[in-house]
C-alpha positions in Angstrom: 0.0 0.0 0.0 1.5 3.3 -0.8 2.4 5.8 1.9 0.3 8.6 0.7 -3.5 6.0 1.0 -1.8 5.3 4.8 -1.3 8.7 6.2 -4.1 9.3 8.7 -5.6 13.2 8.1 -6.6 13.6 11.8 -2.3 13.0 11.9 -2.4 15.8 9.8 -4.6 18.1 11.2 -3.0 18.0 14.8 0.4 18.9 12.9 -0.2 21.9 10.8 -2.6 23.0 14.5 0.8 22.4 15.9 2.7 24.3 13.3 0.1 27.1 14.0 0.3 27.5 17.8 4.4 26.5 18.2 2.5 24.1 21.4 1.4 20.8 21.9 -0.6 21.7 24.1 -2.1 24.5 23.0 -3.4 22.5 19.7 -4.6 19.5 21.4 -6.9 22.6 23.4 -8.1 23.9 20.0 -9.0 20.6 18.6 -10.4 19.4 22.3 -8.2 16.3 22.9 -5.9 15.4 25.0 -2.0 16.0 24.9 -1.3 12.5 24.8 -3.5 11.5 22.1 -3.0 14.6 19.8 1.2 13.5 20.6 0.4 9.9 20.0 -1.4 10.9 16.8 1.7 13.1 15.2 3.9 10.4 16.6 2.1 7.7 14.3 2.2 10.9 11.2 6.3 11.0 11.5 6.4 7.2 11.4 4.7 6.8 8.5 6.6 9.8 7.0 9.5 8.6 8.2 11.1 11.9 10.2 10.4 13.5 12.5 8.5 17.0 12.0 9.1 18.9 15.7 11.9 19.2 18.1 10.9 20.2 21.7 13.0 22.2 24.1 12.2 24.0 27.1 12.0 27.3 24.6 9.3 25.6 23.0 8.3 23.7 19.7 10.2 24.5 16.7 9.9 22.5 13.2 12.9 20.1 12.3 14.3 20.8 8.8 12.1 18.0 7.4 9.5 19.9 8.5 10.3 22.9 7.4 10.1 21.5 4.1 7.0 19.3 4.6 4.7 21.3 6.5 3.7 23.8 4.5 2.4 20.9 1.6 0.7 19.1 4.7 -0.9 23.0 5.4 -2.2 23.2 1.6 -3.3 19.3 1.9 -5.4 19.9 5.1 -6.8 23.2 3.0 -7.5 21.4 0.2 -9.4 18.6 2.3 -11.4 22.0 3.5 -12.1 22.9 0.2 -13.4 19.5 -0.7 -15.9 19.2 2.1 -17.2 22.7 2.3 -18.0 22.5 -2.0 -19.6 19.4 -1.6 -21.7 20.6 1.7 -22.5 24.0 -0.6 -23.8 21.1 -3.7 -25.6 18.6 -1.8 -26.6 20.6 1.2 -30.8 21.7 1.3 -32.2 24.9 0.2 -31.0 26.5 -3.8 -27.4 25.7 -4.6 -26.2 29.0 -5.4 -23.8 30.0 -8.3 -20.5 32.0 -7.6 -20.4 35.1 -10.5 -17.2 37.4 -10.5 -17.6 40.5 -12.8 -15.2 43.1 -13.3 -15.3 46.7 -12.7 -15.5 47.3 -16.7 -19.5 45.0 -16.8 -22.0 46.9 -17.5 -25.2 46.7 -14.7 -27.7 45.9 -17.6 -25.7 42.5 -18.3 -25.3 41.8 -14.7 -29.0 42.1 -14.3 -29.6 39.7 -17.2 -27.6 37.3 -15.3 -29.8 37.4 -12.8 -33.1 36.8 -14.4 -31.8 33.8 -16.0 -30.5 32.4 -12.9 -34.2 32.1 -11.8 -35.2 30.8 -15.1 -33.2 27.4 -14.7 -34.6 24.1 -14.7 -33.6 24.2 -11.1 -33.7 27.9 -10.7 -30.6 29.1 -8.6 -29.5 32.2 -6.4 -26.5 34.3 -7.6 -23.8 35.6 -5.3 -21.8 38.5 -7.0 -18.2 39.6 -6.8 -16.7 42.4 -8.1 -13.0 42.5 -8.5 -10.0 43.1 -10.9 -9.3 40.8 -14.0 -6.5 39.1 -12.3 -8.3 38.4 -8.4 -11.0 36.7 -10.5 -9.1 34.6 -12.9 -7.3 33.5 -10.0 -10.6 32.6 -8.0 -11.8 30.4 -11.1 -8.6 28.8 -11.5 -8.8 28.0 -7.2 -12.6 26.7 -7.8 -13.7 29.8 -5.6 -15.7 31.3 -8.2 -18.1 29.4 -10.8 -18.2 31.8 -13.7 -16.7 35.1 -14.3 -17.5 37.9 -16.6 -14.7 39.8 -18.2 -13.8 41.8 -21.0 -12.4 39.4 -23.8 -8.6 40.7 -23.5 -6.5 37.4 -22.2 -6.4 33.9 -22.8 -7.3 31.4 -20.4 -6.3 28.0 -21.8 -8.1 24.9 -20.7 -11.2 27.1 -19.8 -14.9 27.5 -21.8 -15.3 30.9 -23.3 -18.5 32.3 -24.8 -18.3 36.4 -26.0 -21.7 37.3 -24.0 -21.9 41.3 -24.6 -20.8 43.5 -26.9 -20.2 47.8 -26.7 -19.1 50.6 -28.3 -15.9 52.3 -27.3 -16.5 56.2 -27.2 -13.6 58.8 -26.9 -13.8 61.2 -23.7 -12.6 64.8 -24.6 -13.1 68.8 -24.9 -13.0 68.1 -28.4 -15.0 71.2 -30.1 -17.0 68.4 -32.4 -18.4 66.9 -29.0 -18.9 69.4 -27.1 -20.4 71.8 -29.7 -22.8 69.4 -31.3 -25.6 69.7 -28.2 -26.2 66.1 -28.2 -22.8 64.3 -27.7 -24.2 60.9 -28.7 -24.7 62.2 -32.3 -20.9 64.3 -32.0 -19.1 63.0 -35.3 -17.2 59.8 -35.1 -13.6 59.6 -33.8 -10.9 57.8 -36.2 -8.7 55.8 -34.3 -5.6 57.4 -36.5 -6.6 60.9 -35.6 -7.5 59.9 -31.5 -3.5 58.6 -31.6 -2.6 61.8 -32.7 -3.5 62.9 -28.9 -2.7 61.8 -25.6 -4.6 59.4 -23.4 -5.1 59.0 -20.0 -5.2 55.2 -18.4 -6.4 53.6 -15.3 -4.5 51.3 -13.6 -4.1 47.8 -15.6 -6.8 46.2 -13.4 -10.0 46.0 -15.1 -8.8 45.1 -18.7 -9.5 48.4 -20.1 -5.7 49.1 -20.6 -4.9 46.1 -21.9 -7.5 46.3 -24.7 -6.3 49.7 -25.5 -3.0 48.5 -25.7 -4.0 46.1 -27.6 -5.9 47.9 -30.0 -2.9 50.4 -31.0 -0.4 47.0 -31.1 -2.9 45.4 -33.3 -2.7 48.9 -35.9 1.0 49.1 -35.2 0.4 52.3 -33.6 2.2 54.6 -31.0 0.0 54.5 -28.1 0.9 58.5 -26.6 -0.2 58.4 -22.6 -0.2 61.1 -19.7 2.3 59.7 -17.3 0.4 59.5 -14.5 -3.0 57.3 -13.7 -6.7 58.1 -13.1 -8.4 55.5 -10.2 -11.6 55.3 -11.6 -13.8 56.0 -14.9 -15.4 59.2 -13.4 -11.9 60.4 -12.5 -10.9 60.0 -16.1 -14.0 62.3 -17.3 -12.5 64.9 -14.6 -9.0 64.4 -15.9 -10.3 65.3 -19.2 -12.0 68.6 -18.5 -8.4 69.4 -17.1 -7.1 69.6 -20.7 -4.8 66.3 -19.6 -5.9 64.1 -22.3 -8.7 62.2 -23.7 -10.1 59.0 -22.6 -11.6 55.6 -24.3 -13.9 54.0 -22.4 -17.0 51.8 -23.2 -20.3 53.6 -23.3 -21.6 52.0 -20.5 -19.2 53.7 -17.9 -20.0 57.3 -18.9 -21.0 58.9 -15.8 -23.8 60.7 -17.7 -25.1 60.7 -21.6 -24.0 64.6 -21.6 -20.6 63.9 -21.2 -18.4 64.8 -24.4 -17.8 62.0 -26.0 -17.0 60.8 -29.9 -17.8 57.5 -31.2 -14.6 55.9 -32.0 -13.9 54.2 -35.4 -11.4 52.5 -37.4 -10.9 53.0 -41.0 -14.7 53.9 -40.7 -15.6 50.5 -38.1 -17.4 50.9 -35.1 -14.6 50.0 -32.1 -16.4 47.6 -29.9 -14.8 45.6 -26.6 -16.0 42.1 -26.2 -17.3 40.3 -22.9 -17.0 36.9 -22.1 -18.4 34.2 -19.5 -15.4 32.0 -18.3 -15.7 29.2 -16.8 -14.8 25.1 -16.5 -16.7 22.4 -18.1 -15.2 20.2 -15.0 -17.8 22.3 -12.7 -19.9 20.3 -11.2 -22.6 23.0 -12.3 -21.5 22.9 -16.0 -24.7 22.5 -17.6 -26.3 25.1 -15.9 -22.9 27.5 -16.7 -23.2 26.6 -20.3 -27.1 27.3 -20.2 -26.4 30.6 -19.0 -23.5 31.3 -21.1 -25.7 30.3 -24.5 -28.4 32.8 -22.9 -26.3 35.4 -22.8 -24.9 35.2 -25.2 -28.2 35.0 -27.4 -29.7 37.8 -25.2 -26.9 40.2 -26.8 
């Protein structure tokens, strides 16, 4: 039998409780056993490992160097043992199995509602609990299994992952330009070629969202210079201020102007609306796949 089917997690737990607290004592307290028996079970642990993980002194508990080097894996085991029971209590437990969405800053509120609505409209209808964070917390929450599904703009690759483009929106050009901010309505201000917005100077916000990155992207893709003010605006309303301070324009999509009366150009390419693209992410290994896909197709239809 190999070592790994032998080694007894209760062994385990009383370790990385020991590892925690620097005290026998004080971890057989927190786990409400004895001394002896919490010592008897790390004693049987270090056998089957085959060192031993503590020394004792009268300055206390310190780890061996084997342990040094095994405890934190026997740490991210015991979390990982967490992880399994507390998923498969959220999937089997009574009461509406809920789905995990992230979203990112850059989501428009009128596709996060549709998410909602068809949430309820699922053969087993479900409840949705929302997260909003940057691109990279909620790539890194799929990827852990702490999120289900995750709704970003469509400006990175994740390999091994399902992707369906859910939303699409025009980018628009923030700036004192005379043609917006003459015209009355800025909605119909003339159209903004992405050769003459280069010409200019933009402001960014903080690679976070994806924003930057698709603007990046989109003056790579042209083989354009990509002329920026040197410092960076925290949020989408900050970059309408910046703008009104003569510091630069702004490309943002439509959805995140603070108000319909902000100056603003439609931007084009060689006479092409500019559009950023949203996608659903998420893994067909869910155990809530069918309903992600569902949703996905929905959304994607709903667009």
């Amino acid at each position: 039998m190999a070592m790994a089917d032998r080694v007894n997690t209760e062994g385990l737990r009383y370790a990385q409780a020991v590892a925690e607290t620097k005290s026998f004592s004080a971890a057989a307290r927190a786990y409400g056993v004895t001394q002896p028996a919490l010592s008897n079970g790390i004693a049987k642990l270090e056998e089957r490992l085959g060192e031993k993980l503590f020394d004792r002194s009268p300055r206390g508990v310190t780890p061996t160097a084997f342990g040094d080097r095994i405890l934190p894996l026997i740490e991210r085991a015991v979390s990982a043992l967490d992880a399994v029971a507390a998923e498969a209590k959220r999937l089997t437990g009574p009461g509406e199995h809920k789905i995990r969405l992230g979203v990112s800053p850059l989501i428009s509120p009128p596709l996060v509602a549709r998410m909602f609505g068809m949430v309820r409209e699922l053969p087993e209808p479900r409840g949705l609990v929302l997260r909003e964070a940057n691109m990279q917390e909620l790539r890194a929450d799929l990827v852990a299994g702490r999120l289900d599904i995750i709704l970003i703009p469509a400006v990175a690759a994740m390999p091994r992952f399902e992707h369906r483009v859910v939303d699409v929106e025009p980018i628009v050009v923030v700036t004192p330009d005379a043609d917006a901010a003459d015209s009355g309505t800025p909605g119909d201000a003339a159209p903004l070629e992405l050769e003459e917005a280069g010409k200019g100077r933009f402001i960014l916000v903080p690679d976070t969202c994806g924003l930057t990155t698709f603007t990046t992207q989109l003056f790579q893709a042209r083989e354009m210079p990509l002329r920026t003010y040197p410092g960076e605006a925290a949020g989408y309303q900050v970059l309408e201020e910046w703008t009104k301070l003569g510091l630069g324009s702004a490309m943002v999509p439509r959805s995140k102007l603070s108000s319909p009366d902000v100056p603003h150009r439609p931007l084009t390419d060689e006479g092409r609306e500019v559009q950023i693209s949203f996608e659903a992410v998420w893994s067909m290994d869910s155990p809530l796949s069918a309903d992600l896909l569902r949703l996905a197709d929905n959304l994607a239809a709903a667009r």
